[in-house]
N, C-alpha and C positions, 0 to 999 in steps of 0.2 A: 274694891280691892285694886290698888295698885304699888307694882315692885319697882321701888326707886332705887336703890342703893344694893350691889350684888359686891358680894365678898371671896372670894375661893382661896383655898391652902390644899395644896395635894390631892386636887379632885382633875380623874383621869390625866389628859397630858399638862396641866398648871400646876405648876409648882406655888406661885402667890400673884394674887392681883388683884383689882377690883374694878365693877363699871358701875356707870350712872345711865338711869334712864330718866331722862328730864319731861320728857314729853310722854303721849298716848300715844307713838308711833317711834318705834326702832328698827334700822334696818343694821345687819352685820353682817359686815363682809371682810376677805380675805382668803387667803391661798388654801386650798384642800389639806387639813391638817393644822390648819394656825389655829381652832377654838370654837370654831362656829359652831358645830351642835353641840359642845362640851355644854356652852353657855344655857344654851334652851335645856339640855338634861339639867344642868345647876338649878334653872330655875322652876323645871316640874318639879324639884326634892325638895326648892321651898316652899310651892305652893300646893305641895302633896300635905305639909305640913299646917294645913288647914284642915284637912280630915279627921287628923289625929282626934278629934272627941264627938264623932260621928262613926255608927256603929260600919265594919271595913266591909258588910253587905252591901252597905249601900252607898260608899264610897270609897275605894281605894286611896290611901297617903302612898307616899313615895321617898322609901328611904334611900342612902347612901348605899349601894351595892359595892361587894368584896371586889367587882370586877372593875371599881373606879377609881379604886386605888391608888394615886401615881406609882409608876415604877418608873426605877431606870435600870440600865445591863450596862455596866461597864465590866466584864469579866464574871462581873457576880450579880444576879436579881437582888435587885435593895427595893421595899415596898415602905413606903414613906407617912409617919403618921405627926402629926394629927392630921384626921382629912375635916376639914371646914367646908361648909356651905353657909352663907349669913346672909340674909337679907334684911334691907329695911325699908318699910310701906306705911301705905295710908289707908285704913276702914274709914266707909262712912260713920259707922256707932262709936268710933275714937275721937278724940279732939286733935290727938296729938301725934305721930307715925310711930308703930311701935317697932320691935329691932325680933329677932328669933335665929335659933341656927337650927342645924343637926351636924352634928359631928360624932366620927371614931377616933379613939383618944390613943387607942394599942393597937398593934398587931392581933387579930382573933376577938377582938371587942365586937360589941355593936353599937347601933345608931346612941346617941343620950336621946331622951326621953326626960329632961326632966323639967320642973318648971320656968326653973334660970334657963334654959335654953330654947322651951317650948310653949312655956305657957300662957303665954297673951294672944298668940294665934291660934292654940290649940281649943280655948276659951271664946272665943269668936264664935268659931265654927258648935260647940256645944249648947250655947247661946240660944244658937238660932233654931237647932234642931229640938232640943228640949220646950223652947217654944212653941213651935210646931207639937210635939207630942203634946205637951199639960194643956195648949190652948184650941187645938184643929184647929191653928189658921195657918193661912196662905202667902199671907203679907208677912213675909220675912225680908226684902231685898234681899237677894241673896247673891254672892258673884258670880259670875259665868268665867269657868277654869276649863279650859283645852289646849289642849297640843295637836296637830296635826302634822305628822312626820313626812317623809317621803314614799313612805309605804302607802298612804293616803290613797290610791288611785287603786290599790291590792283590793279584789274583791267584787262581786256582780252588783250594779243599781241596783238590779228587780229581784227580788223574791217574794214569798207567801207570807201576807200581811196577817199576824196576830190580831184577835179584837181587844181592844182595850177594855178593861171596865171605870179607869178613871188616871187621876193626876197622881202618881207617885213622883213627890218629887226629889227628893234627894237620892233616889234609887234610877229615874229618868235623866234630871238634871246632869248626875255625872255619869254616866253609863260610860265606861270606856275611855273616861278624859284621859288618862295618860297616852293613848295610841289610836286616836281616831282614825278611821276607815273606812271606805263604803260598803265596806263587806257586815258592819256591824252599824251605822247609822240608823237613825230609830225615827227620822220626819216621817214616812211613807207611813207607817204603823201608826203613828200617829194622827196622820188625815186621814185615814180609812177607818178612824172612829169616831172625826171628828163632830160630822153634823149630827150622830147619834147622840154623843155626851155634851153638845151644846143643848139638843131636846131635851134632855135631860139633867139641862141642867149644871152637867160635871165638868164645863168647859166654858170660856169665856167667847161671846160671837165674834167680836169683832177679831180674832187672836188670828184668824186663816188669809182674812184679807192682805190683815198687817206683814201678813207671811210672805204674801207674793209680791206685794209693794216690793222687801225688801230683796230679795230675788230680782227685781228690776231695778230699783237704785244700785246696788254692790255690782249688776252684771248691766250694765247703758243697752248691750248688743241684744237683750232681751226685753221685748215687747210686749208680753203678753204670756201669764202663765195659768194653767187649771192642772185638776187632780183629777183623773179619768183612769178609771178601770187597775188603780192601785198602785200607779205613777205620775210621775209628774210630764204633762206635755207643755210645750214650748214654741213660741213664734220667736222667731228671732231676725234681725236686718243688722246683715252688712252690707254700709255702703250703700247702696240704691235699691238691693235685692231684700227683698223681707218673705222670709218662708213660709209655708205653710206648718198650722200647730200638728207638732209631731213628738213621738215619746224621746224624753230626753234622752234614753241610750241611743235613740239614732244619729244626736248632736258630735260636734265634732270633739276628740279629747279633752280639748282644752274647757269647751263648755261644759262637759260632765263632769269632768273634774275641779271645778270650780263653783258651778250651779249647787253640787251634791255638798260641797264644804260650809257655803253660803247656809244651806238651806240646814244643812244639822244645826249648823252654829244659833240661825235663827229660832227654832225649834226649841236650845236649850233657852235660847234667852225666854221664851215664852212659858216652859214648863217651871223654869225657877222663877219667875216674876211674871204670873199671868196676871193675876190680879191690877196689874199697871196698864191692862187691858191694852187699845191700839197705840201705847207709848210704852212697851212691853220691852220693846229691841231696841228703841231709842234712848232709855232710860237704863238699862241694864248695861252694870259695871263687872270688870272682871280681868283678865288677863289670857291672851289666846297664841298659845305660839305657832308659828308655822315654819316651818323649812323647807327649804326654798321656793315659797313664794312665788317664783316665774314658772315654776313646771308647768309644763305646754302651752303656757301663753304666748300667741302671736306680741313680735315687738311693737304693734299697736298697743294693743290691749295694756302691756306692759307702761307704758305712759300714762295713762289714768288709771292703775289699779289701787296704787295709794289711797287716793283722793276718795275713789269709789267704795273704799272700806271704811276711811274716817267720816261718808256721809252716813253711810248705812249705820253705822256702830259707833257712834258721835262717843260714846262714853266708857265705850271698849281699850283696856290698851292691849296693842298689837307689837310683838317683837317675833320678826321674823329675818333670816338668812335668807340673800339673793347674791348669785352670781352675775347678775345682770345690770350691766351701765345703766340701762335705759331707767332702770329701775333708782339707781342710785341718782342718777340723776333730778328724778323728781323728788329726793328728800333735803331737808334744809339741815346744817352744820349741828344740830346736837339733833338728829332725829338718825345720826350713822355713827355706829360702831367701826372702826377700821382697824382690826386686829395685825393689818400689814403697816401701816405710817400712822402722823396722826395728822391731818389737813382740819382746819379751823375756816375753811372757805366752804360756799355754799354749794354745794355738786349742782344745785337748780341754772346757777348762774353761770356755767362754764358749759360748752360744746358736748356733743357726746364723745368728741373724740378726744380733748382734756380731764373727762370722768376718766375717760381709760387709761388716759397715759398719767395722770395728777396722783388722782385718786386711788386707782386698783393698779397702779406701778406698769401699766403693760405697753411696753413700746411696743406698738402695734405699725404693720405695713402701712396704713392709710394714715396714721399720724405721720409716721415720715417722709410720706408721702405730700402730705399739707405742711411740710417743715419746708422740702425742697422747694412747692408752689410756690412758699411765702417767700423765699430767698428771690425767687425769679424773680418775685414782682418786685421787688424792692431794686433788686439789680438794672431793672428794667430803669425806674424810676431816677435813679442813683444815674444812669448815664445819659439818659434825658434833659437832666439838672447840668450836667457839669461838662457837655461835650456836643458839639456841631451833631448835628443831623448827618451830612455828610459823610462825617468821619464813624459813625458806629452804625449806620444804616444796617450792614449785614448781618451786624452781631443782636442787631433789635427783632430782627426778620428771626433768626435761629432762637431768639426765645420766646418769641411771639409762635413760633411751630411746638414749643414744648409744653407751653401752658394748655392745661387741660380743661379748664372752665371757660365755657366759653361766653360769661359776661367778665370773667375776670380780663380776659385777652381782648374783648371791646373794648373795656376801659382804657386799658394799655392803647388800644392804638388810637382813639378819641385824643388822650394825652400826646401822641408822638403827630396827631393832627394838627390840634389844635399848638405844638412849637413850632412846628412849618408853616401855621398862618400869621403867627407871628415873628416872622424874620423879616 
């Protein structure tokens, strides 16, 4: 499953527009209020829209709620219909991308439901589960659909592990995709039955190893992971210092709260396509949104987390909102949404301080700051070229005091050197 083409008419603050996601990785950004999780809601109600023929026990859809109504108040509340949501994507069991909406057509209406709007995606997903039911198997590919809000972090690691008796998968598989959590994540319960229902059988071997690989590709700072006493414990190295293996709640935020996202994510990939055994994570397709993406990530981290998601989840697509240059910076010209401009240049290839001021519009003190630098040097250079030593000696000296880099200020006077050995 992947959503290439998004449509919206009067869904919450959009009144009409549309995006394209070209690629398996989208980042969207702009100003607090210009769209950014509007878009990720749009596209949980499309791809809620796979459930629709899957009984809603065992997976919840996601319709168009009364609360997303556009409105506007000029003197008088006006709620605006039709409200649209349209997407169009690619199945692997399609040849061809198919197109689906859900829309309210009146005031007091609800969702359509019907097969002109619904039914090629709603038929996928029936597909796949009715196979399952007439045949007991396992081999469905099936997608992997999550959202991970900002709430994400809401909620304790550790609690008291259930025993499993085996693989429910479309009841496991989407446990809670609309608003994953760590309060509600299901990996722990699921290691803490694992090596039983491998003995038995009900579980695939290689499926725990593959777990932790992935756990240490997605997260580089981690070295070494086990499951010990109904948690996950963790070695990890930054820098020169590599820790001792300790319970992941004792890691610092940004590792819990990323380890814990990683590791649900990988989990579902393994309960909906175990059967693909240790190419399980590698191989599962699906769509996973996250907002905002840098929450507690050191500005390191934030420079390879892209990279570290497209190795882990080669087949995943990933759209997620970040406020964060650094972030923006490591994606290439159709992998960013810019809901503030629209820039056709590559963020990879500019400064982080041109992300900022290009890119996310933000005259920032330290760009004007390198605006002023560059003028000195130039000025510098400018009267070196066209004027005696002599005669501007003391005006070289006062800018040679203001420059603040201190190979930029070598340079300068190697050049004002190097004219004085040439007279």
């Amino acid at each position: 499953m992947k959503i290439d083409k998004l449509y919206l008419k009067n869904f919450r603050n959009i009144e009409e527009t549309h995006y394209e996601f070209p690629t398996n990785f989208t980042g969207i950004i702009g100003m607090n209020g210009s769209g950014k999780s509007t878009i990720l809601h749009a596209l949980r109600v499309a791809a809620g829209a796979y459930f629709m023929g899957i009984p809603n026990s065992l997976a919840k859809n996601r319709h168009i709620s009364k609360d997303e109504v556009r409105m506007t108040n000029n003197k008088i509340e006006l709620f605006h219909h039709p409200v649209i949501v349209e997407a169009e994507g690619q199945f692997p069991e399609n040849n061809a991308p198919i197109t689906w909406r859900r829309r309210i057509l009146k005031e007091g209406g609800s969702n359509t439901s019907s097969v002109e709007d619904v039914g090629a995606i709603r038929n996928l997903g029936s597909v796949k589960y009715n196979k399952m039911k007439r045949e007991g198997t396992d081999e469905l590919d099936l997608p992997v659909i999550a959202y991970f809000g900002t709430n994400r972090v809401f909620g304790s690691a550790r609690k008291r592990q259930k025993a499993r008796t085996g693989r429910q998968i479309f009841k496991e598989g989407y446990y809670d995709w609309l608003d994953m959590r760590s309060s509600t994540y299901q990996y722990a319960q699921w290691l803490t039955s694992y090596d039983a229902l491998v003995k038995n059988g009900k579980e695939y071997s290689e499926s725990k190893e593959t777990f932790f690989q992935t756990i240490k590709t997605a997260c580089p700072y981690v070295t070494d992971v086990d499951f010990i006493s109904d948690r996950l414990w963790l070695r990890t190295q930054m820098k020169s210092q590599i820790s001792d293996l300790l319970p992941l709640e004792l890691k610092s935020d940004g590792i819990i709260t990323f380890v814990q996202m990683i590791a649900e994510l990988a989990y579902r990939c393994i309960i909906l396509n175990g059967y693909l055994k240790e190419k399980a994570i590698l191989q599962s397709k699906g769509i996973v949104l996250i907002d905002e993406i840098d929450l507690h990530l050191h500005p390191k981290w934030q420079e390879h987390v892209v990279k570290d998601l497209k190795k882990a989840f080669p087949n995943i697509q990933f759209i997620v909102t970040t406020h964060s240059p650094i972030i923006v910076q490591s994606l290439k010209a159709n992998e960013l949404i810019n809901l503030d401009s629209i820039a056709d240049v590559n963020p990879s290839d500019l400064t982080l301080g041109e992300v900022v001021t290009h890119i996310m519009g933000k005259d920032s003190e330290h760009s004007e700051s390198s605006n002023q630098q560059e003028q000195l040097s130039k000025e510098y250079l400018t009267l070196l070229k066209h004027h005696s030593l002599d005669a501007i000696s003391e005006h070289l000296n006062q800018i040679e005091f203001k420059i603040i880099d201190p190979s930029v200020r070598a340079f300068l006077k190697m050049q004002r050197l190097e004219k004085r050995s040439n007279k």
